[in-house]
C-alpha positions in Angstrom: 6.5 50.2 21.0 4.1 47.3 21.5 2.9 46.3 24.8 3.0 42.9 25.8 1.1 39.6 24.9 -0.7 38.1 27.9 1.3 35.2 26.9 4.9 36.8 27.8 2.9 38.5 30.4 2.4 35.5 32.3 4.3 34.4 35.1 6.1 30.9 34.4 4.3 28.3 35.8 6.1 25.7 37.9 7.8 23.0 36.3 5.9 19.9 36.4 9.6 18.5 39.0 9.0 21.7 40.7 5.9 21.0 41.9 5.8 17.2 42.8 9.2 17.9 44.8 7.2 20.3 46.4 4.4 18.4 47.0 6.2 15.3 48.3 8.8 17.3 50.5 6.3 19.5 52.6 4.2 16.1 53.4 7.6 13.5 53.6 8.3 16.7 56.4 4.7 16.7 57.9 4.2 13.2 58.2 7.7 12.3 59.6 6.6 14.5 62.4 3.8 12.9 62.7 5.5 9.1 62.9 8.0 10.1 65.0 5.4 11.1 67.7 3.9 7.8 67.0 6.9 5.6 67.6 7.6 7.6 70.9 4.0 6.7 71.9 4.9 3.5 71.6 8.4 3.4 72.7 9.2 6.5 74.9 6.3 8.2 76.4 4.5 5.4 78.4 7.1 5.7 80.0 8.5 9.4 80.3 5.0 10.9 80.5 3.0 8.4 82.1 5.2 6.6 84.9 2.6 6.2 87.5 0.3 4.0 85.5 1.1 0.1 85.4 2.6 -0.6 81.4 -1.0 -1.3 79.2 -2.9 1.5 81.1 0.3 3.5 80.2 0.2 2.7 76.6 -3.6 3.1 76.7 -2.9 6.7 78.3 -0.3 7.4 75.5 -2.5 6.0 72.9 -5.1 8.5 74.0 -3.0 11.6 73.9 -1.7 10.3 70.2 -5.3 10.5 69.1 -5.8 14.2 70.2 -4.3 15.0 66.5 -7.1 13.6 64.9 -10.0 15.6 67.0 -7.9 18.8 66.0 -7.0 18.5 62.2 -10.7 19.2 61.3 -10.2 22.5 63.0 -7.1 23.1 61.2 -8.5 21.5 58.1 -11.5 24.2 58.3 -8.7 27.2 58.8 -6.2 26.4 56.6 -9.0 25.1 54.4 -10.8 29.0 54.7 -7.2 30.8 53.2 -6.2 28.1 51.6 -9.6 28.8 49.0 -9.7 32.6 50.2 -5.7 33.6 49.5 -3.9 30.8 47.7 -2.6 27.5 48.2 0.7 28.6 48.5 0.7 30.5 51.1 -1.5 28.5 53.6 0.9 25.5 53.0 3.8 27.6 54.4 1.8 28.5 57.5 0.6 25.1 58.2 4.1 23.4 57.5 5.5 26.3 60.7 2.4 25.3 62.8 3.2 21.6 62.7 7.4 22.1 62.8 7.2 24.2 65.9 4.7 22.2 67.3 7.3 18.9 67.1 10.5 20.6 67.9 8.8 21.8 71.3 7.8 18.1 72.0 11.5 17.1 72.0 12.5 20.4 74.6 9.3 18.9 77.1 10.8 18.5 80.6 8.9 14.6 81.8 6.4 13.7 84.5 9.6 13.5 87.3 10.4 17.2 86.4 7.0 18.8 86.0 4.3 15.9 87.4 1.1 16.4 85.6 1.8 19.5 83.6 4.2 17.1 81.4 1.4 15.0 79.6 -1.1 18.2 79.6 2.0 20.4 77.7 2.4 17.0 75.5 -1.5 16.8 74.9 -1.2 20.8 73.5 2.0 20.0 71.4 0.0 17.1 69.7 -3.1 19.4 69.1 -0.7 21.9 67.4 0.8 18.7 65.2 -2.7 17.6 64.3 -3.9 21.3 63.8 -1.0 22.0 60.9 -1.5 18.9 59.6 -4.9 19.2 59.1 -4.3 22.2 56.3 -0.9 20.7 55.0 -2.6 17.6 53.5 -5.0 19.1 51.8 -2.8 21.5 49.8 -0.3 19.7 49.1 -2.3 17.2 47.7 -4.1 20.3 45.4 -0.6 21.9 44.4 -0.1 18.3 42.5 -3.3 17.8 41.1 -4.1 21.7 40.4 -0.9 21.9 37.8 -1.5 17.9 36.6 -1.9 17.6 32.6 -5.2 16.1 31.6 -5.6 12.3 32.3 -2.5 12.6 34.5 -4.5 13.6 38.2 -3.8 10.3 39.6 -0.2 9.8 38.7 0.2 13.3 39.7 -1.9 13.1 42.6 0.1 10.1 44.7 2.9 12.6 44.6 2.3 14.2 48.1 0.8 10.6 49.2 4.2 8.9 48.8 5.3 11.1 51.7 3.5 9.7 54.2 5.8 6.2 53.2 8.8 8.4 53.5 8.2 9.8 56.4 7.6 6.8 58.2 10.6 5.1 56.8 12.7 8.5 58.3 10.7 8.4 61.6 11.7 4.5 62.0 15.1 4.9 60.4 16.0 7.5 62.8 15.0 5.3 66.1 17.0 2.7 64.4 20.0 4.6 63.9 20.2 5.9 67.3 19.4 2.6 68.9 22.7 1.4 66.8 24.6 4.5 69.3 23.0 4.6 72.3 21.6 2.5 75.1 18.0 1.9 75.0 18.1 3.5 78.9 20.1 6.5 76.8 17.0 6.7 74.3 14.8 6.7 77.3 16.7 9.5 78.9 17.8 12.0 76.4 17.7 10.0 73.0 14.2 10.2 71.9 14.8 14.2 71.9 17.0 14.2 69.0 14.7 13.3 66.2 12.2 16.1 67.3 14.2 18.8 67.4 16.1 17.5 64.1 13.5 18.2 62.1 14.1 22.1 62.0 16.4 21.2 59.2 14.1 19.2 57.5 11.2 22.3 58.1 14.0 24.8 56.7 14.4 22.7 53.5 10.4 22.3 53.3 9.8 26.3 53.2 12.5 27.0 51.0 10.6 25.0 48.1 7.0 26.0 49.2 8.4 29.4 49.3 9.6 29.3 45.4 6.7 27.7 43.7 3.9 30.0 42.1 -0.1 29.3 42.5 -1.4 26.6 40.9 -3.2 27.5 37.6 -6.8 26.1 38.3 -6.8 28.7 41.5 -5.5 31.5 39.7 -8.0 31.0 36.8 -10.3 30.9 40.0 -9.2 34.5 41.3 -9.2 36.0 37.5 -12.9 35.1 37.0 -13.8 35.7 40.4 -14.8 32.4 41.8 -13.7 32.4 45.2 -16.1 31.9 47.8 -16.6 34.0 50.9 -17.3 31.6 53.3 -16.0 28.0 52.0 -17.7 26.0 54.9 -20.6 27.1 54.9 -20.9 26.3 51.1 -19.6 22.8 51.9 -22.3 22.3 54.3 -24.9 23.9 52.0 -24.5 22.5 48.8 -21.7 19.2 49.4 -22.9 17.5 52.3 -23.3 14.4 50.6 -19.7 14.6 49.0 -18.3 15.4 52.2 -20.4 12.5 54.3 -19.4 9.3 51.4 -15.6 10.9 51.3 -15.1 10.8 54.8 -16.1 6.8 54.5 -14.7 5.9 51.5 -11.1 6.7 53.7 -12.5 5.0 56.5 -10.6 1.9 55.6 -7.0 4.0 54.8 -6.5 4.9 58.0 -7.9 1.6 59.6 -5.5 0.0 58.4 -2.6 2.1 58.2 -2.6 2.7 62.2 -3.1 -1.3 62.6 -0.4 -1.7 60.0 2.2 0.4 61.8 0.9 1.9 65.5 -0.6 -1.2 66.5 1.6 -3.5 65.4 4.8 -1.8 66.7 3.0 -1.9 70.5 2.3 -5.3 69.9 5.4 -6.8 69.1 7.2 -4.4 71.5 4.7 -4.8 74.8 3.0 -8.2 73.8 5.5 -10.4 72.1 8.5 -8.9 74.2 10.6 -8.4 70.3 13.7 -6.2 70.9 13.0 -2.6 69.8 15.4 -2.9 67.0 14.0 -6.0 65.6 10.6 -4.5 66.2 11.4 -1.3 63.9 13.0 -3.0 61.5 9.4 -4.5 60.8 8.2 -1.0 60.6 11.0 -0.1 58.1 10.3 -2.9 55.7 6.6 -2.0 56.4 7.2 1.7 55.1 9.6 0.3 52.1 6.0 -1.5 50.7 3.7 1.2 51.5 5.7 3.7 49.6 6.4 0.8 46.5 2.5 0.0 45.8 1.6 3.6 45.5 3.1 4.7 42.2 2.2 1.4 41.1 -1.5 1.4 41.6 -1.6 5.1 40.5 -0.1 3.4 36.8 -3.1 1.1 37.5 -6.0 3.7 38.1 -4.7 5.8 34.4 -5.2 2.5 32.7 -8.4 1.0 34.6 -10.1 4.2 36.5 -9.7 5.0 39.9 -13.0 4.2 41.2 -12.4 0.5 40.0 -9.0 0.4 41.3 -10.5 1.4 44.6 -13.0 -1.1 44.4 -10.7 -4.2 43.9 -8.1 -2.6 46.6 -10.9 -2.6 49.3 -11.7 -5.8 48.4 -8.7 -7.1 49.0 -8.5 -5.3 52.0 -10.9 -7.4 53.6 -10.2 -10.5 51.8 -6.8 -9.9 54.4 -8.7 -9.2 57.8 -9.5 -12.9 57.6 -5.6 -13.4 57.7 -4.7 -11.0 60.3 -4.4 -13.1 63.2 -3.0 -16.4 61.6 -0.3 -13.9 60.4 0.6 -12.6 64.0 0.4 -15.8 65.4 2.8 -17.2 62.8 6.1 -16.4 64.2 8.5 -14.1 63.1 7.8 -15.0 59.6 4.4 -14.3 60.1 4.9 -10.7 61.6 6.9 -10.1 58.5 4.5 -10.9 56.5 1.9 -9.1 57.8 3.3 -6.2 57.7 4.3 -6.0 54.5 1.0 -7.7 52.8 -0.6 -4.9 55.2 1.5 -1.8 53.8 1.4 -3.0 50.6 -2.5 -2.6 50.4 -2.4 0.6 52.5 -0.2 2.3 49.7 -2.7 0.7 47.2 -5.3 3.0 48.8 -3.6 5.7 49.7 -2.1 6.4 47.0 -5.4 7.0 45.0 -7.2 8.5 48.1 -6.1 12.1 47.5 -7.2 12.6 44.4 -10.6 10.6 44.8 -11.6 13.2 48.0 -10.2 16.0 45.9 -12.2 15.0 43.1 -15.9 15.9 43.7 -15.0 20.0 45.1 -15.1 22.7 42.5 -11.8 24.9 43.6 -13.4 27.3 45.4 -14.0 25.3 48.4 -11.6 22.0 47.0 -9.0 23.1 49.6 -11.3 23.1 52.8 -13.9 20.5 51.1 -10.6 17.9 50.4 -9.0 18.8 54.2 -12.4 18.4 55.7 -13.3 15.0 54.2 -9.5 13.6 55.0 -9.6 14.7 58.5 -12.6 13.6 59.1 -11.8 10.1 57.7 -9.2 10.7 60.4 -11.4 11.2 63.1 -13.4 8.0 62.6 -10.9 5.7 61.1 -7.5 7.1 63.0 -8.1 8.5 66.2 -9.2 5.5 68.2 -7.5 2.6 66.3 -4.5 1.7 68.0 -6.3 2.4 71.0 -9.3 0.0 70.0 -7.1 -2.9 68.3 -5.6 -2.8 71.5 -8.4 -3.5 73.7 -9.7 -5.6 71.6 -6.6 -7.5 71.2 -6.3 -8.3 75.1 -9.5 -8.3 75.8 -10.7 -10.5 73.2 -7.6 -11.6 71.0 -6.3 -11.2 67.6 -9.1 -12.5 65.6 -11.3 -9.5 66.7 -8.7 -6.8 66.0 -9.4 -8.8 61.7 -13.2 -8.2 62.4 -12.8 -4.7 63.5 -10.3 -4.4 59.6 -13.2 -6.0 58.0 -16.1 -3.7 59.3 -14.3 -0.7 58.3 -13.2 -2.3 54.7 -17.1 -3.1 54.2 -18.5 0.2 55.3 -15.8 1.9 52.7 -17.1 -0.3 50.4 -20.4 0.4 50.4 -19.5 4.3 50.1 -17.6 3.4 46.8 -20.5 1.9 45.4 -22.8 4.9 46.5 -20.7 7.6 45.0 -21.0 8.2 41.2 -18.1 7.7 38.6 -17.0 11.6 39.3 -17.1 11.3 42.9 -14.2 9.5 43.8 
């Protein structure tokens, strides 16, 4: 009797609708968590958590504890990142999609400040570190389980995959707020409401880990395992010997997330808290918002197969600050300004997006692409994220609209500059 060909051998490898679903899926469930706490920011928890304060030093307050993510998915990014190159991709996605579920359905069983005083934005503050904290390793993989198992010349169209769930997830996050405020009383959503859509995503977690659970590893880390390529230490080999990688990544996404939190977190509070717009007419801004974002990503992923990626980039952060100059004639143009704004905004931010994953990926050999790629993202996070709606904010009422454009133009120029320093393979 013969013995087998390492051909039959072989596991199967995942189906190429295998893995984008479950790519997509894990971040659509990751980033709706995410939105969701940033529309309560907004909408709920200036309020519930932070009662004492007048209403801007209250959204100011809130703004701050929304940026405590940011500070903690580079620590997650560096754990998740460690097993993600150590043991497999597969497995640390699972654990960072639990750390981020649990993390959201406890924010929606939070007693408020009148039940607990002070221990209710402190217990808030640590539920937002754990969101940030799984988030910082989901990213990373999931965008590595689509480009890992991509065909040659396909990386980019592959690689928007996982991108197109942060679109989803803030169309869910905003459709959900709609749909409630169509049932309840805003005074209800105050109350009790703004619960629901936290602990409602334990179904969405359940369907998450049933796909992550039934995909294999991707075929560039197994290759890595069989010819023994894994690093010991992943960040340390970053630091030693992909600094520079790691230092032009985290800028070249500086503009991403600029935008993106002026595009949706910003703009929400503004129309909500500055031009007094109803909350449903305010998210149904957001919705249309989300509905470009997620429609100019597969699009300009067509675009960087047929032009390169790098150029595509180039052209997109351009435009980028071609449109700062616009920001505030937009606002101040009326509703039909507002709409406008929001969708030229989210229709640029899924022109970047969608070609950010794979240009951070890009430059990591896979031993340390899963820490390397997490890093560089969450650091991008850090600096272009964290502080924005905070900052447009300030600036806004402190020095008006036209400032909150300068602050989009220094960050498109800065990404811009990175572009042009990183060589062809870089990005």
């Amino acid at each position: 009797m013969t013995s087998a060909s390492p051909l039959t051998a072989q596991k199967p490898l995942n189906s190429p609708a295998h893995v984008l679903i479950a790519s997509l899926i894990g971040t659509t469930i990751e980033f709706f968590d995410f939105y969701v706490y940033a529309t309560a920011a907004v909408l709920i928890f200036p309020t519930v958590f932070f009662p004492a304060s007048d209403p801007t030093s209250a959204l100011l307050q809130s703004f701050a504890t929304f940026s405590i993510a940011f500070f903690a998915r580079p620590i997650g990014a560096i754990v998740f990142g460690h097993f993600g190159d150590r043991i497999g991709r597969k497995t640390t996605l699972v654990a960072a999609l639990l750390t981020m579920g649990i993390s959201t359905v406890v924010i929606g069983l939070l007693p408020g400040y009148a039940q607990i005083g002070v221990w209710a934005p402190l217990f808030l503050a640590l539920c937002r570190f754990g969101q940030g904290f799984g988030l910082g390793g989901e990213w990373g993989g999931a965008v590595l389980l689509a480009t890992e198992n991509a065909p040659e010349g396909k990386r980019s169209w592959y690689g928007m995959f996982p991108q197109l769930g942060a679109p989803l997830g803030l169309l869910l996050a905003s459709g959900i707020f709609w749909i409630l405020l169509h049932f309840i009383s805003q005074q209800a959503l105050l109350s009790w409401g703004w619960r629901i859509p936290f602990i409602a995503s334990i179904a969405l977690i359940a369907v998450g880990l049933w796909m992550r659970l039934s995909i294999t590893e991707t075929p560039e880390f197994q290759s890595a395992i069989d010819k023994a390529e894994r690093v010991k230490v992943p960040l340390v080999e970053i630091f030693r010997h992909h600094k520079r990688s790691l230092f032009l990544g985290t800028f070249v996404a500086l503009v991403t997330f600029v935008l993106f939190y002026i595009g949706s977190a910003w703009l929400l509070s503004y129309n909500v808290k500055v031009r007094k717009i109803p909350f449903l007419e305010a998210l149904e801004v957001q919705i249309l918002g989300s509905i470009a974002f997620g429609l100019f990503i597969p699009f300009t992923a067509k675009l960087a197969e047929r032009f390169g990626r790098r150029e595509v980039l180039i052209a997109t952060t351009v435009l980028i600050a071609l449109f700062s100059f616009l920001l505030p004639v937009l606002m101040s143009g009326g509703e039909s300004g507002i709409f406008i704004f929001a969708a030229a905004a989210m229709a640029l931010m899924g022109m970047t997006y969608g070609l950010i994953g794979t240009a951070l990926a890009a430059p990591f050999p896979t031993g340390v692409r899963y820490t390397g790629a997490s890093l560089t993202f969450n650091f991008a996070g850090i600096f272009g994220a964290s502080l924005a709606p905070y900052a447009a904010t300030w600036l806004q009422s402190h020095y008006g609209l036209g400032f909150v454009g300068y602050y989009l133009l220094g960050a498109a120029l800065i990404t811009l500059a990175c572009i042009f320093a990183s060589g062809k393979d870089e990005v």
